[in-house]
N, C-alpha and C positions, 0 to 999 in steps of 0.2 A: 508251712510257708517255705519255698525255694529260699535257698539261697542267692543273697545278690549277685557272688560272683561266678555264679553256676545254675543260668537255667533250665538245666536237665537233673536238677537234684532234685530227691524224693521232699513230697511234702509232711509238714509236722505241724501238730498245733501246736501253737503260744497262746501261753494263759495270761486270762486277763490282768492288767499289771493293776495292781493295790490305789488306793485312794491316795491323791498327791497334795501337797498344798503348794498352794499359788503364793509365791513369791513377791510377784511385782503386784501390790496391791492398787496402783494408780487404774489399773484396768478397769479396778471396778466401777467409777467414775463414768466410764460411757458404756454401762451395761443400759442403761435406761434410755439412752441413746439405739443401741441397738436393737433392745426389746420394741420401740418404738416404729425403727423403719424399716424391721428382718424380723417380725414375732415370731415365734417357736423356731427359727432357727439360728439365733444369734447365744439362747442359753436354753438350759436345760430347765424344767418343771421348775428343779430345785436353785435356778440362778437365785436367789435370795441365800444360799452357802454359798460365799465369798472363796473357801476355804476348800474346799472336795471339788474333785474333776468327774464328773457325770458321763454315761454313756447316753450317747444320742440313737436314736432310730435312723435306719435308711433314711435318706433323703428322696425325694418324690422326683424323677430323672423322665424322659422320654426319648425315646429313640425313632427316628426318621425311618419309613420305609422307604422303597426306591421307586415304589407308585405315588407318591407324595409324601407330603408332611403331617403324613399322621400320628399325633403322640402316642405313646404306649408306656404304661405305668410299667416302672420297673421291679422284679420277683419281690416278694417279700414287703416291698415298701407298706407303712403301715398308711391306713385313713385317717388323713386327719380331720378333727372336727370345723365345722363351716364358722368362719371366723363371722365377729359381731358384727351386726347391721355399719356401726362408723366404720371402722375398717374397711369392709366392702368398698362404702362412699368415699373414701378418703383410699384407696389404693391406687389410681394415679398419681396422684401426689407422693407417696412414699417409694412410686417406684420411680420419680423423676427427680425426686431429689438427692438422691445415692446420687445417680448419672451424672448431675450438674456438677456438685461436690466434685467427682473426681475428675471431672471436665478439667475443674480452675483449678484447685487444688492441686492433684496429683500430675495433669500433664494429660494428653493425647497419646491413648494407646497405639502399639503398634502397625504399622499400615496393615497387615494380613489380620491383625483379630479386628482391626476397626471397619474392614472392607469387606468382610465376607462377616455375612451375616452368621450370626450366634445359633440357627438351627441346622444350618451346612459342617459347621465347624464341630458338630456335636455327631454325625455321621462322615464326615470324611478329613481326614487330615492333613491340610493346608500346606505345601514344602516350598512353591517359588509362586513369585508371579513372571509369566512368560509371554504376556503382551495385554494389550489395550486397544482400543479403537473405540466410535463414535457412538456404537452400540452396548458394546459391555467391556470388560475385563476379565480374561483366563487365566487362569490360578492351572500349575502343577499340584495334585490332590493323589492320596492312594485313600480307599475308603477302611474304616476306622474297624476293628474286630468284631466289636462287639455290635455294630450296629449291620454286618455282613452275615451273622450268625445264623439267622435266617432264611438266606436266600442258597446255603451253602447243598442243602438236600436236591435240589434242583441244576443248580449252574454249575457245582461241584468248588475248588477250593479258589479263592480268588483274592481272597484278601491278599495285601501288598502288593497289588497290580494297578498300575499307574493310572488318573484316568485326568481328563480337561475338563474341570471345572469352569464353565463359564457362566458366568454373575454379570445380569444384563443393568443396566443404567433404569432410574426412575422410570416411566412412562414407554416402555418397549416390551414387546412382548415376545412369548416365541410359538412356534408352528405346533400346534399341539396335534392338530391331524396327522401332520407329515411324520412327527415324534413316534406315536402312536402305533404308526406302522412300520415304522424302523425298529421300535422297541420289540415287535409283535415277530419279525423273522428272528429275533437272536443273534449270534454269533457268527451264524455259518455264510453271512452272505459277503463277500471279498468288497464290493465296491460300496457300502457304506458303514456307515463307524457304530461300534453294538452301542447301543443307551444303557447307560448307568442308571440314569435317574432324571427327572425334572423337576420343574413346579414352582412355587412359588416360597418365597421366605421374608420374614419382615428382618429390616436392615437395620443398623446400629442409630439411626433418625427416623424407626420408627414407618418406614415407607417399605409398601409392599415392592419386592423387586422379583423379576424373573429369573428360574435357572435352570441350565443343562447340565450334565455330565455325559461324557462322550469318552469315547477308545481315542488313547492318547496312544500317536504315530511317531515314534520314538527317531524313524530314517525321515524325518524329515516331510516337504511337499516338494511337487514337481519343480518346484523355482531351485531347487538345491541343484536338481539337474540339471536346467536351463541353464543357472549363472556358469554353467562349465561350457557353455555356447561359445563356437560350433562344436558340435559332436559330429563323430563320424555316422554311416550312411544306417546301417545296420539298428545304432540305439538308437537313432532318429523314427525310422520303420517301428522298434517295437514300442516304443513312445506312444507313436501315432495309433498303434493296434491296441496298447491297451486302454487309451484316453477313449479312442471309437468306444471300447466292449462296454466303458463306464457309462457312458453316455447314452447308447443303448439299452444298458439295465436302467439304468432309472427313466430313460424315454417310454419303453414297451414293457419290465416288467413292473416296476414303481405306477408306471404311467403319470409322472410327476418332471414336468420340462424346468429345470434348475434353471434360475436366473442369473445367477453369479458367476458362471463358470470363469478360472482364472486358475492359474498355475497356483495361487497358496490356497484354492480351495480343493486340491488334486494331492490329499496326501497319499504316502507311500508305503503301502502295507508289503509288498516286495520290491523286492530291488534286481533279482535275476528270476525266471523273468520279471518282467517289470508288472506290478498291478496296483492299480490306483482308487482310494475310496473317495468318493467326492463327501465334501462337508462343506456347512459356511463359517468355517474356524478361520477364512484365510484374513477375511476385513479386519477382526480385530486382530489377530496375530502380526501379521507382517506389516509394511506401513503402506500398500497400496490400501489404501482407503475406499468403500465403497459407497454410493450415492444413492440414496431412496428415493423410487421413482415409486411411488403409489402404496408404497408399504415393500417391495420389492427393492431389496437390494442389488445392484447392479454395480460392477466398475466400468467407466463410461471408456476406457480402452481397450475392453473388450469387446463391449455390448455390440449387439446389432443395430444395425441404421431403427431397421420397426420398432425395436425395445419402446421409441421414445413416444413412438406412434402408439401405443399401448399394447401392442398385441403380445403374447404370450405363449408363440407356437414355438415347436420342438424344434424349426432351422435355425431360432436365434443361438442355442446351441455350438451347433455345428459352424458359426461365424467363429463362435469363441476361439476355437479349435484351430481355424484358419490362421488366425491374429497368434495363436502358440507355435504354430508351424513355422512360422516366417518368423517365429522370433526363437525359436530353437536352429533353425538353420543359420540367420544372418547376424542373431544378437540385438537384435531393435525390432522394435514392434514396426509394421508399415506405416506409411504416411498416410494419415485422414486427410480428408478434406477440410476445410476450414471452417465450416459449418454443417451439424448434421444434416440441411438439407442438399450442399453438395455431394456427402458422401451417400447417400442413397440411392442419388444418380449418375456417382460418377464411378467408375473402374476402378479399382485399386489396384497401386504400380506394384508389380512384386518382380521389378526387373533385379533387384537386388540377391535375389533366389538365382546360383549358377546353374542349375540343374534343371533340363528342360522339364522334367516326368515330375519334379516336387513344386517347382512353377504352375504346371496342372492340376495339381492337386490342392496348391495355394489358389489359384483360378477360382477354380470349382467352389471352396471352400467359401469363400470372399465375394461371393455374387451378391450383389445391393438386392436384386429381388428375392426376397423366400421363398417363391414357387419354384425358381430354378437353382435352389442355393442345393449342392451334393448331401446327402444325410450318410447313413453307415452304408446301406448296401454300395453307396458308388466307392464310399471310401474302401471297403474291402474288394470288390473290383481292382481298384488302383493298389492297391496290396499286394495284390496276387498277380497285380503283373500286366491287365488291362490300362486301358487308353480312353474312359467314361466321355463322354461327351456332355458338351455345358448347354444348357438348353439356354433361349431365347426368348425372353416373357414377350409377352404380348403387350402392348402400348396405347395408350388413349390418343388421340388427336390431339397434342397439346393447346393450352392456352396460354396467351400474354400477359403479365402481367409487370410493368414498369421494366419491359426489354427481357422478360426473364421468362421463357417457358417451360411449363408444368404440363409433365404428362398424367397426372392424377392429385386428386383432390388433397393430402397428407401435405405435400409437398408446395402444394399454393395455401392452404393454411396458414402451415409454420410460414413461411412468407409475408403473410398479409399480415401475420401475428407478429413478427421480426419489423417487419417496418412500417408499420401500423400510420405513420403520415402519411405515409404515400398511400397505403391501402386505404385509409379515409376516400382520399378523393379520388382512386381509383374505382372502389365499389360503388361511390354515388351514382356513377356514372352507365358502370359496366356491371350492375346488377344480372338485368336480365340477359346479357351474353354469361354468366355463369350459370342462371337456373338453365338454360337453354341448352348449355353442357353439358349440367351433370344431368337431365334428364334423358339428353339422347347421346350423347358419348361414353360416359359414366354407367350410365343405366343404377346410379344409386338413388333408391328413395327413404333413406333412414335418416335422409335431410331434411328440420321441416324449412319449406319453403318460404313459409310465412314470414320468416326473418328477410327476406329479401326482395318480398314484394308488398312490404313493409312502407322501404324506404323512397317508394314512391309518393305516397302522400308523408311520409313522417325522414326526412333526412338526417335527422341530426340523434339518429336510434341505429348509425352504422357501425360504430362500435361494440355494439350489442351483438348484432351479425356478424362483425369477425371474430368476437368472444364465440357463438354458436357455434360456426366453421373450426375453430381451433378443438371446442371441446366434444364436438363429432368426430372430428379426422385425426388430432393428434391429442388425445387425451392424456397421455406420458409427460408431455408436454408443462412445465407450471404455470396454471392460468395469470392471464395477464389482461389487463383492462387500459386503454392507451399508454401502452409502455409500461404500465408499471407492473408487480405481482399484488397477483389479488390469491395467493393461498390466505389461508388460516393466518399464519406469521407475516406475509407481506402487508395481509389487511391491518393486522394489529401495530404494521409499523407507520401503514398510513396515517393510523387513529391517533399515533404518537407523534408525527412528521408536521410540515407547516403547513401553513392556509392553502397554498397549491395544489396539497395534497388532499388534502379534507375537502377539496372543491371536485376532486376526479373519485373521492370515494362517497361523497354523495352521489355523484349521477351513476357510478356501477351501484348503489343500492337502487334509487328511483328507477334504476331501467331493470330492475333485477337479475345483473349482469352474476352477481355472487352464486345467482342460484345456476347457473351456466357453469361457473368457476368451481361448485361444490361438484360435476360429473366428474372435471380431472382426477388423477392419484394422486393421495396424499399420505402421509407414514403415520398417521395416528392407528395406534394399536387400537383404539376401542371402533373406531371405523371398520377397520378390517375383520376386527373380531365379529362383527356384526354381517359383515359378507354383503352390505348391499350397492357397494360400488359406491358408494356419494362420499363426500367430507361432512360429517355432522355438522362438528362448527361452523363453515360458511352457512349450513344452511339453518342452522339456530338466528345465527347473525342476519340472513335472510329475514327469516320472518319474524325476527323479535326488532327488529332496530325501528323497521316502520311505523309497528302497531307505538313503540315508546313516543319516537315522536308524533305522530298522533294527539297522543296525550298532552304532550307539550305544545303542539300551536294548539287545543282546546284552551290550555290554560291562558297561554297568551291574547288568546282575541279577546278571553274571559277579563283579563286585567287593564288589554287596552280601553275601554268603554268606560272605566273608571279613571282615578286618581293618577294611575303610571300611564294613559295616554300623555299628559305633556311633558315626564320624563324620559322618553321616547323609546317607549315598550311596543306602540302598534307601528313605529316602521323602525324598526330593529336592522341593522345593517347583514348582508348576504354569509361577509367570512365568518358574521357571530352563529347563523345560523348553519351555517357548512361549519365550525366548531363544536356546535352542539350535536350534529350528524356523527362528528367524530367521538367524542365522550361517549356518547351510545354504544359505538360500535363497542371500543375500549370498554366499558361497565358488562355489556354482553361476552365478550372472549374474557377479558382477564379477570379470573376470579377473584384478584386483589386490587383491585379496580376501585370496588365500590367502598372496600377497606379507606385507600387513597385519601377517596373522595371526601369521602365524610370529613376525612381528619382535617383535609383541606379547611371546608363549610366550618368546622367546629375551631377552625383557627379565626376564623370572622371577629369572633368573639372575645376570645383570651390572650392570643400572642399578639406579643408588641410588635412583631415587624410582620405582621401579617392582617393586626386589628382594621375593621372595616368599620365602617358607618352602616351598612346595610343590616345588621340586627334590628335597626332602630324602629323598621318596619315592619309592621304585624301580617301584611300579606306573604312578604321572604321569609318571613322566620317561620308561617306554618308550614311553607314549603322545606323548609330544610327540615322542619321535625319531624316532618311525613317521609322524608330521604333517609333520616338518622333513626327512624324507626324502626326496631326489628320484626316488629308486628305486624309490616306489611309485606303486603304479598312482592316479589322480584320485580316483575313488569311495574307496580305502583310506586316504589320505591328508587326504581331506578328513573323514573318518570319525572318524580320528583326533583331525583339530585339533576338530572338535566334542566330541568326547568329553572331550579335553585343557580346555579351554573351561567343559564343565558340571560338572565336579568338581574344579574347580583351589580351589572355597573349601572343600572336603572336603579336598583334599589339604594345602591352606596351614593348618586346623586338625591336620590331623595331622602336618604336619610342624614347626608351632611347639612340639607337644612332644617330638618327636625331637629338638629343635633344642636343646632347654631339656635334656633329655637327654645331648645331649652337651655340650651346654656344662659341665654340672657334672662329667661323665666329665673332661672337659677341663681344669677347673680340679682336679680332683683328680692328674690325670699334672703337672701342670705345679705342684704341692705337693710331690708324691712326686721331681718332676725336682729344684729346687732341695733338698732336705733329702736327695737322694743326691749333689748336688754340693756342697753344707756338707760332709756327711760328708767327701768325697772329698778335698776342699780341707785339711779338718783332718787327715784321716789323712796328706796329705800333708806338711803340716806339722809334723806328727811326727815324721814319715820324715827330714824333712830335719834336725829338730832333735837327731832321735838319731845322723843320720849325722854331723852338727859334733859333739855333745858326747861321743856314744862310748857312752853310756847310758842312753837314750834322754830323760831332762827334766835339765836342770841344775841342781847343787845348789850351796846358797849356799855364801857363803865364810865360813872362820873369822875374825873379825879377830884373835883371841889367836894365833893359829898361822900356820903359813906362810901368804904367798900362795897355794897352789895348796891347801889343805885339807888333812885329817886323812888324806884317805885315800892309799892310794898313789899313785895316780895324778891326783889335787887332784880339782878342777871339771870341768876341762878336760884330762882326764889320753890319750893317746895311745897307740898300741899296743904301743908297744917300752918299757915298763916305767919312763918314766921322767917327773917331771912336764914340762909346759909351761912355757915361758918367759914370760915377759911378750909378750915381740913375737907370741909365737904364739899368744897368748889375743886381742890384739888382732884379729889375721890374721882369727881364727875369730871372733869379734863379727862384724867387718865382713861376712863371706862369710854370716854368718845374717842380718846386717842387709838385705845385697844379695840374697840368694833372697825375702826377708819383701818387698823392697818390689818386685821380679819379680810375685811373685804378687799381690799387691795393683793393680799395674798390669794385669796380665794382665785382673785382675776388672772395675776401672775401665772398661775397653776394651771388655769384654764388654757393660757397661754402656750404655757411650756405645752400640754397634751397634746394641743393639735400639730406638734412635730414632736411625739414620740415615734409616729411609725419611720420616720428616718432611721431608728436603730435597725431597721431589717438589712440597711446596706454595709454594714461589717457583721450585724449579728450569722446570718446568712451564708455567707462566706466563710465565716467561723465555723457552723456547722457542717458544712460540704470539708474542710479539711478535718475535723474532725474524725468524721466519719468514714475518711480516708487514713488517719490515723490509727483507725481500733482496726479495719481493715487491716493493715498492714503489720499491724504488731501481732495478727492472730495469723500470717501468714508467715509469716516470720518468725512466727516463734521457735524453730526446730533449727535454722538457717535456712539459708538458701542459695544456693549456689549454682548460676546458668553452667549448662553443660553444652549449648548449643550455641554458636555465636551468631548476632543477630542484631538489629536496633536498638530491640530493648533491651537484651543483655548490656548492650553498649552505654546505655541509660543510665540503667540501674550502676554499672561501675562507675561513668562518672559521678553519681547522685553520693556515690560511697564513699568517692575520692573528695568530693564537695565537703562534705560531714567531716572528715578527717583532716579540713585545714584549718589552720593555728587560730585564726579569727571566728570561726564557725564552733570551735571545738571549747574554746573562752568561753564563748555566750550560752553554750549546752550546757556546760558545767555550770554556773550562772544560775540559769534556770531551774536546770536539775537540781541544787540546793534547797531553793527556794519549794519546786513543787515536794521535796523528799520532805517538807515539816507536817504533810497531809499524814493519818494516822495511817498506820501500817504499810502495808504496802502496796499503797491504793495505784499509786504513779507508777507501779510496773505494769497494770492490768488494764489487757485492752478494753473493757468496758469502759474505762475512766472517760476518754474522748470521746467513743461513742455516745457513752449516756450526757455527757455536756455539748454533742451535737445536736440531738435529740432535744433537749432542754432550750437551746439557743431558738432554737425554729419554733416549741411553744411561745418563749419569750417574747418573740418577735411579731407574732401573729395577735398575742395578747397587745402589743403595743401598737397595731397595727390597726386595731380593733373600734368597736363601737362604746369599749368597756365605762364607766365612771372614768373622768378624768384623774385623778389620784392611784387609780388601778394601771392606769397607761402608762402614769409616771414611775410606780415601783417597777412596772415590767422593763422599764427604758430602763432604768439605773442597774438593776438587777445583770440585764443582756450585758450593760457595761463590762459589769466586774467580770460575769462566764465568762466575755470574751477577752478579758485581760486574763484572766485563768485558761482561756483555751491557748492563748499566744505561749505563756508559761509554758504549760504543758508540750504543743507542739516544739517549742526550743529550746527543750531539753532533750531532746531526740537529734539535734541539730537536723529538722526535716527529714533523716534517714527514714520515718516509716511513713510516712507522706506520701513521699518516692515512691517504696516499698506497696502500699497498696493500692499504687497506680500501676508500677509496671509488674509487678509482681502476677498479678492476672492476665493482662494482655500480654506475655513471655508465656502463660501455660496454653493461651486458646491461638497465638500466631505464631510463637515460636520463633 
């Protein structure tokens, strides 16, 4: 073994050191604990010797290659045997409850081991983080020795060589083709960045995230040059020559037209001469932020005018380049137009450029049309000292459209899509002067036509046609359905939005405007990953939202024809039905939707500020149990909770008079109950009074004549022919006195039980602080002391400061006396409150109950005393651990 202070000393071996004994013998206590949620590796074979320190085997390790995350068992490690069938079954759980534990307990790990997934961190070693953006977060990383060991026979020595880590966000993906082929040339190629590694890793929540590593560019990106703007004429020139050479390696030999191009995605592999590797590290690195147009990152200050049009050729580029040029010379990017479809047709002013010959070149550069936009050949022309010439596209006939002419169809689109009231009644009219255009000006037929000779028998389907028009000619574009956005996220904010909106997102479903909406680009990675140009989701929502309601007006005609016709189920009002269009949607996109819903439905029934009358009918409630059913199929079940949904105020009208209905059924059995048990009680009464007197009512006494009466047998006369005595007329008093006050207590009793369950409303309460009690005292029990200041640090002192005054500090003491007569030392341990919370909440539910009415009564007197025992207990604490297992949790998971 090296020496610590000398790693260039020869190595020696250390013998194993002797058998130890363990000291702190409290350990042993949560060995069983350990054994439980870490088997074989929390103790050795022999953990039953408290006493002896055991040697453990390897541990079972993997190591990450840099072609993915494939484990690989480490030298030597032994095999261990396949743990028991429970284990297996129960290994989620043992491995989520360490996590939670150290959640609340210990605190929120550091942001670099919380943020970078635990199989990156085991191959590269984490130093800074160095920026963030909307797609991922980049980590400073050099990769780790041991897991570099292998790749060293090939790439030669490389460990402690810095690389960019970047750890993409949930649901983003990265360019696994483009990777592939960068990975594929290596090192030798100047203008893009060598790959470390990619692939995918699960995150500290358990979500699969994406990652890169990439050649970290220590000089910096082209913006380090720029912000020194203006530079003189020379670096300007080599700027411009070496951004062209990039641009053309990845245009001609990549064959890969970079969408992002932008000064922080132009890092700086040299600095004299100047050479630059293009990457997409700049979005999240720096803070121009970039904007995803179809899954295609773009920054919209850069972009070319077509970007939005969708097209994707190699001049969008060479705009970038334009928009760096003028802002390397002047310091400010040029002036757009005010709308992308001004700046497509209109010039851009680059009078701000002093310089006639860089003005040209900005020209050239900066042309609205891509046929006549400069690429590299002209730029190195003007390099070398030529005077290129700007060509002059060629132009359609324009058309008018509300004062506004359009020399091609992109540009009257976005337009008709832009102000979609005007284009309404614009297109009603002037349909066939468009088809008549683009057939013989145009010369396009990738339009179907059918949208617009349509609207000749059908007018009110012309929004359908400027949806079409938008998602043929500017598909870049976010589809939009009279003004509003109809992506994937704008439908879903419909479905959340008001009746207005649920009335415009019905008729883009009914016109099948969504399936229009799904051509545009949209940034879901599983879209793209798929390569077939559409948005899934709109078009899931397409065709699942109709066939549900379907199902729902089946149901509804089906219930009008019965009983919920005159609750007014067969003319159901428009915005209930444009609501239930929206719930669909909403149940179909969001996959916690149907979560929602249910709990909604399932609150009909139990919660107080939500309980409805509508359970009370047997038609809604088979509908909600066919919604609330996991056994049915998505489409039947979401069918349901719509249905369930659109007739619940049909149902909640008619079940408030079944309700009222039985309620008076109710109060009549429970008139008819008591006046049979009067009865019953009197008859018994009788019973008893005939069985003391003999005949069944007793009759007064003579005072003129005997004690015992006239007759033969007196008052009180008995069976053997002879009167009563004194003593036995007393006997028999008493014995009717004691059945008389039997049964009176009996009733009394009966009485008290049916308000037993009122103890639930302190018992209840009592157990909720309780339990917040043993909470607190098992968080507490080490101390605790905020290190971070915050709300609830702020809480918890004043809660400490509370406790520790003179009147508060009395009554603990107080208490504390009284509970310290409990044996041992029961009152220091958290279970005490616990288990008397626990106890409360049986208590209460027993007295709550259907139980014998004398079983109601112990439970009621019983909850009493707990909860005078719970008060005790909590104030002797002076509420300090009350507090304490309130804020003591919310301080470890908010901080």
């Amino acid at each position: 073994m090296p020496e610590s202070w000398d790693p260039d000393s020869p190595t020696r071996n250390v013998e194993p050191a002797g058998t130890t004994t363990r000291l702190d013998a409290d350990r042993a206590r949560t060995r069983w604990v350990t054994r439980v949620l870490r088997p074989r590796t929390g103790a050795s074979p022999g953990a039953g010797d408290s006493g002896r320190t055991r040697a453990h085997t390897r541990p079972h390790t993997r190591a990450l290659t840099r072609a993915g995350l494939t484990p690989r068992t480490a030298e030597g490690a032994a095999e261990r045997p396949a743990p028991p069938w429970w284990r297996r079954l129960l290994a989620p759980l043992f491995a989520w409850f360490p996590r939670l534990l150290t959640r609340v307990v210990v605190g929120p790990a550091g942001e670099i081991d919380y943020a970078v997934p635990a199989d990156l961190r085991r191959s590269y070693t984490v130093l800074e983080r160095i920026g963030s953006g909307g797609e991922a977060v980049v980590y400073l990383a050099e990769p780790l020795e041991a897991g570099r060991r292998h790749e060293r026979s090939a790439s030669g020595e490389r460990a402690g060589r810095r690389i960019a880590l970047k750890v993409y966000r949930p649901g983003h993906d990265i360019n696994r083709e483009l990777l592939d082929r960068l990975r594929a040339r290596g090192e030798g190629d100047p203008h893009t960045p060598a790959i470390d590694g990619y692939g995918w890793a699960r995150s500290s929540w358990d979500e699969e995230v994406a990652w890169e590593a990439q050649e970290y560019f220590a000089d910096g990106s082209l913006r380090s040059v720029m912000e020194r703007s203006p530079v003189d004429d020379a670096t300007a020139r080599a700027v411009v020559a070496a951004v062209a050479d990039c641009l053309r390696h990845w245009q001609e030999d990549l064959q890969h037209n970079h969408t992002d191009v932008k000064p922080e995605n132009l890092l700086v592999r040299s600095s004299d001469p100047p050479v630059f590797a293009l990457t997409d590290f700049g979005g999240a690195v720096r803070a121009t932020m970039s904007r995803v147009y179809g899954g295609l990152a773009i920054t919209e200050a850069y972009a070319a005018p077509e970007v939005v049009e969708g097209r994707r050729e190699a001049p969008a580029a060479w705009w970038s380049l334009g928009v760096m040029v003028h802002e390397l010379l002047t310091g400010r990017r040029p002036e757009r137009g005010e709308s992308w479809l001004t700046a497509r047709s209109t010039e851009i002013d680059v009078s701000a450029i002093t310089d006639e010959s860089w003005r040209l070149l900005a020209r050239g550069l900066l042309t609205p049309a891509p046929s006549a936009r400069w690429g590299h050949a002209e730029v190195r022309e003007w390099l070398a000292g030529g005077r290129p010439t700007i060509a002059r596209p060629r132009r359609h006939a324009p058309i008018s459209f509300a004062d506004t002419s359009h020399d091609d169809p992109p540009s009257l689109a976005f337009d008709l899509l832009d102000r979609w009231d005007r284009g309404e009644v614009w297109l009603r009219t002037h349909w066939p002067t468009l088809r008549t255009w683009l057939d013989r000006e145009v010369n396009d037929y990738t339009f179907d036509r059918a949208y617009l000779t349509d609207l000749d028998a059908r007018p009110e389907r012309v929004h359908l046609a400027i949806s079409a028009l938008a998602a043929r000619f500017v598909p870049g574009m976010p589809p939009r359905f009279r003004g509003l956005e109809v992506g994937a996220e704008g439908v879903l904010a419909l479905a959340r939005g008001g009746a207005s909106r649920h009335a415009a997102l019905r008729e883009a479903l009914e016109l099948g405007a969504l399936d229009l909406a799904a051509r545009h680009w949209c940034g879901h990675p599983g879209c793209r990953a798929e390569g077939v140009g559409r948005c899934a989701p709109l078009e899931h929502v397409q065709h699942d939202v109709p066939l549900i309601m379907r199902q729902v007006e089946a149901t509804v005609r089906g219930l009008a024809e019965g009983p919920a016709a005159a609750a007014g189920a067969a003319d159901l009002p428009r915005h209930a039905w444009d609501g239930a269009w929206a719930l669909a949607v909403e149940l179909v996109l969001d996959p916690d939707a149907a979560g929602r819903e249910r709990g909604r439905l399932r609150a009909q029934s139990w919660h107080p500020r939500h309980r409805s009358p509508a359970p009370h009918v047997d038609w809604w409630r088979r509908q909600r149990d066919t919604g609330l059913s996991r056994r049915s199929g998505a489409l039947a079940a979401n069918s349901a909770l719509v249905a369930a949904s659109l007739l619940q105020p049909v149902a909640a009208r008619i079940g408030a008079a079944q309700r009222e209905h039985d309620k008076q059924e109710g109060r009549a059995r429970r008139r008819d109950r008591r006046a049979a048990f009067s009865d019953a009680v009197a008859d018994r009464w009788q019973r008893v009074r005939g069985r003391i007197g003999g005949s069944g009512t007793a009759q007064p006494a003579d005072p003129s004549g005997a004690p015992w009466g006239t007759t033969p047998y007196g008052g009180y006369g008995t069976h053997y022919g002879r009167p009563l005595t004194e003593v036995e007329q007393r006997k028999a008093r008493r014995r009717e006195e004691k059945e008389r006050a039997r049964v009176n207590r009996s009733m009394r009793q009966i009485e008290r039980a049916q308000g037993a369950g009122r103890g639930r409303r302190f018992a209840y309460p009592a157990a909720v602080l309780g339990l917040l009690d043993g909470l607190g005292r098992l968080l507490r029990a080490g101390g605790f002391y905020p290190d971070r200041p915050g709300p609830f640090a702020d809480a918890y002192t004043a809660v400490v400061e509370f406790t520790a005054s003179p009147i508060v500090s009395a009554v603990a003491a107080a208490a504390g006396a009284v509970v310290g007569l409990l044996p041992g030392d029961v009152e220091d341990q958290w279970w005490l409150p616990a288990l008397l919370g626990v106890l409360l909440v049986l208590l209460g539910r027993k007295a709550a109950s259907r139980s014998p009415a004398r079983s109601r009564l112990v439970s009621y007197r019983i909850a009493v005393a707990g909860s005078l025992l719970m008060l005790l207990v909590l104030c002797s604490t002076g509420l300090l651990m009350v507090g304490a297992g309130v804020l003591i949790p919310l301080y470890n998971v908010f901080g």
